[in-house]
C-alpha positions in Angstrom: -41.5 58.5 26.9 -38.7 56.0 25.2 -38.7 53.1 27.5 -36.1 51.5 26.2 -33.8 54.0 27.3 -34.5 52.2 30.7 -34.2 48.8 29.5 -30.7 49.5 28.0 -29.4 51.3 30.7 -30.5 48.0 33.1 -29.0 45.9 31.0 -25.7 47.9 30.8 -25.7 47.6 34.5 -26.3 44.0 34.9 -23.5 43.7 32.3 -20.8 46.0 33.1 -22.0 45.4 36.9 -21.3 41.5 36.5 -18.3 42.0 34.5 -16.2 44.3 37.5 -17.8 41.3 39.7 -16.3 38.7 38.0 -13.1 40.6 36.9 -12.6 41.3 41.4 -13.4 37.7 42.0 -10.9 36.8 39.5 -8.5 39.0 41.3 -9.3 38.1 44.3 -9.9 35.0 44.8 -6.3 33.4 44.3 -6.5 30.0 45.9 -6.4 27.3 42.5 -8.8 25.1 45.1 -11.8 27.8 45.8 -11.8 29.1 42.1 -12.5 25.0 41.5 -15.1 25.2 44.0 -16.5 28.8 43.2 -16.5 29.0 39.5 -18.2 25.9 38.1 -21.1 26.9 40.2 -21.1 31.2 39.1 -19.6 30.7 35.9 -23.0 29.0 33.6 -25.3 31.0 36.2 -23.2 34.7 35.5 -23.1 33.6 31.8 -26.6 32.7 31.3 -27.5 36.3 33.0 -25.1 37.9 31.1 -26.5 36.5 27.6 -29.6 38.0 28.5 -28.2 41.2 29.2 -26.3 41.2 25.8 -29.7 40.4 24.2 -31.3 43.2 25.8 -28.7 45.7 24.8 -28.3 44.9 21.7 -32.0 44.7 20.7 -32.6 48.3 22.7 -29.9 49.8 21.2 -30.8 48.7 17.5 -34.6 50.4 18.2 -33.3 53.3 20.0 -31.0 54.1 16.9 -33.8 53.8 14.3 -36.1 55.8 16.8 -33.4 58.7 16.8 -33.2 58.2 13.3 -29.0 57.5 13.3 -29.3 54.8 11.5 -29.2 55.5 7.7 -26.5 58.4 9.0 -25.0 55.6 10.7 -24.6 54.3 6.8 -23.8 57.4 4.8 -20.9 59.9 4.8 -22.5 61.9 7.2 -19.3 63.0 9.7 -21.0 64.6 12.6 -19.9 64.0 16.0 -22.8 61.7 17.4 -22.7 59.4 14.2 -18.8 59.1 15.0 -19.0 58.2 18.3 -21.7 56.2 17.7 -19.6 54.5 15.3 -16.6 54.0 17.3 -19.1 52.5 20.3 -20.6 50.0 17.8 -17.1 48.8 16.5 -16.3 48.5 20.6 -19.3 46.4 20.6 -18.7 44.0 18.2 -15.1 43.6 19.4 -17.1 42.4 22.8 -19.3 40.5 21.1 -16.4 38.4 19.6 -14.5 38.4 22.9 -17.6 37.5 24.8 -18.2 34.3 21.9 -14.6 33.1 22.4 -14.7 33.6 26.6 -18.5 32.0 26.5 -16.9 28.7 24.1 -13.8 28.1 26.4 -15.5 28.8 29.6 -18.2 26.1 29.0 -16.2 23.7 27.1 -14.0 23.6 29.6 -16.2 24.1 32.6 -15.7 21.3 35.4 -12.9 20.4 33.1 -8.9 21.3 33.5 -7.5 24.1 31.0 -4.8 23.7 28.8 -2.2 26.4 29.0 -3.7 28.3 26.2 -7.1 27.7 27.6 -6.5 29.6 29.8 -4.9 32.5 28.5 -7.3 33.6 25.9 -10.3 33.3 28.6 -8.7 35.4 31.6 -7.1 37.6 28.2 -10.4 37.5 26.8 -12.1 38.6 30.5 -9.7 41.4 31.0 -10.6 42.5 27.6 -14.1 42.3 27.7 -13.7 44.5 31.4 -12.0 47.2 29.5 -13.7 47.6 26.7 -16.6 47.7 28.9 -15.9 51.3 30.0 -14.8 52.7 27.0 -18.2 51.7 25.3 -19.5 53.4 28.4 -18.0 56.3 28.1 -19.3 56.6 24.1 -22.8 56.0 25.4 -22.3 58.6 27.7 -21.1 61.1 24.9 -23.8 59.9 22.9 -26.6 60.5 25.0 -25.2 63.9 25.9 -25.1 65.0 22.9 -28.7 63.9 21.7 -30.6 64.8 25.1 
């Protein structure tokens, strides 16, 4: 049995799990004074926890394409559905890798510390983005694993 079917699909819960969490709070939570109080304390804990889960998917992911053998289609001109939507979710994850980098910088540069205006709006632009793209690599993984089950 592939175990790190299991280890993926954890992480991808801890991660897309954490990221509606956050992405409600951030909604919800509207008072300037609680977010002060509330997200120097979550913020390094949630981001430590989610850099773990990153490193978990990423590393499961890479073994369970070699162990499916997609990755030399991956790099040839092979056009078959699974190694295009595989595609597409890897370019979704890189885009969240960067996004993650640049939300991960500000938020701990910044953390205990007052935002400029711009601060601000490339980590809650960043956030949103990251939320989003969250469920459209979803949905690829789920097309994926459809497809080679």
């Amino acid at each position: 049995m592939n175990w790190f079917i299991h280890f993926h699909l954890f992480a991808a819960i801890a991660w897309i799990g954490g990221s509606i969490f956050m992405f409600i709070l951030g909604i919800t939570l509207t008072d300037k004074e609680k977010q002060k109080e509330v997200y120097p304390h979550i913020g390094p804990i949630f981001g430590y926890f989610e850099i773990v889960s990153l490193f978990i998917l990423i590393a499961t992911g890479i073994v369970m394409i070699r162990n499916d053998g997609l990755m030399d289609l991956l790099f040839s001109d092979d056009t078959s559905e699974v190694v295009e939507l595989l595609r597409m979710k890897l370019w979704l994850v890189l885009s969240l890798l960067i996004a993650t980098v640049i939300h991960f910088y500000i938020a701990y540069k910044t953390n205990n510390k007052k935002r400029t205006n711009l601060q601000n709006f490339i980590s809650r632009g960043s956030s949103l983005f990251i939320f989003f793209v969250n469920i459209f690599v979803l949905h690829y993984a789920i097309m994926i694993r459809t497809i080679i089950s």
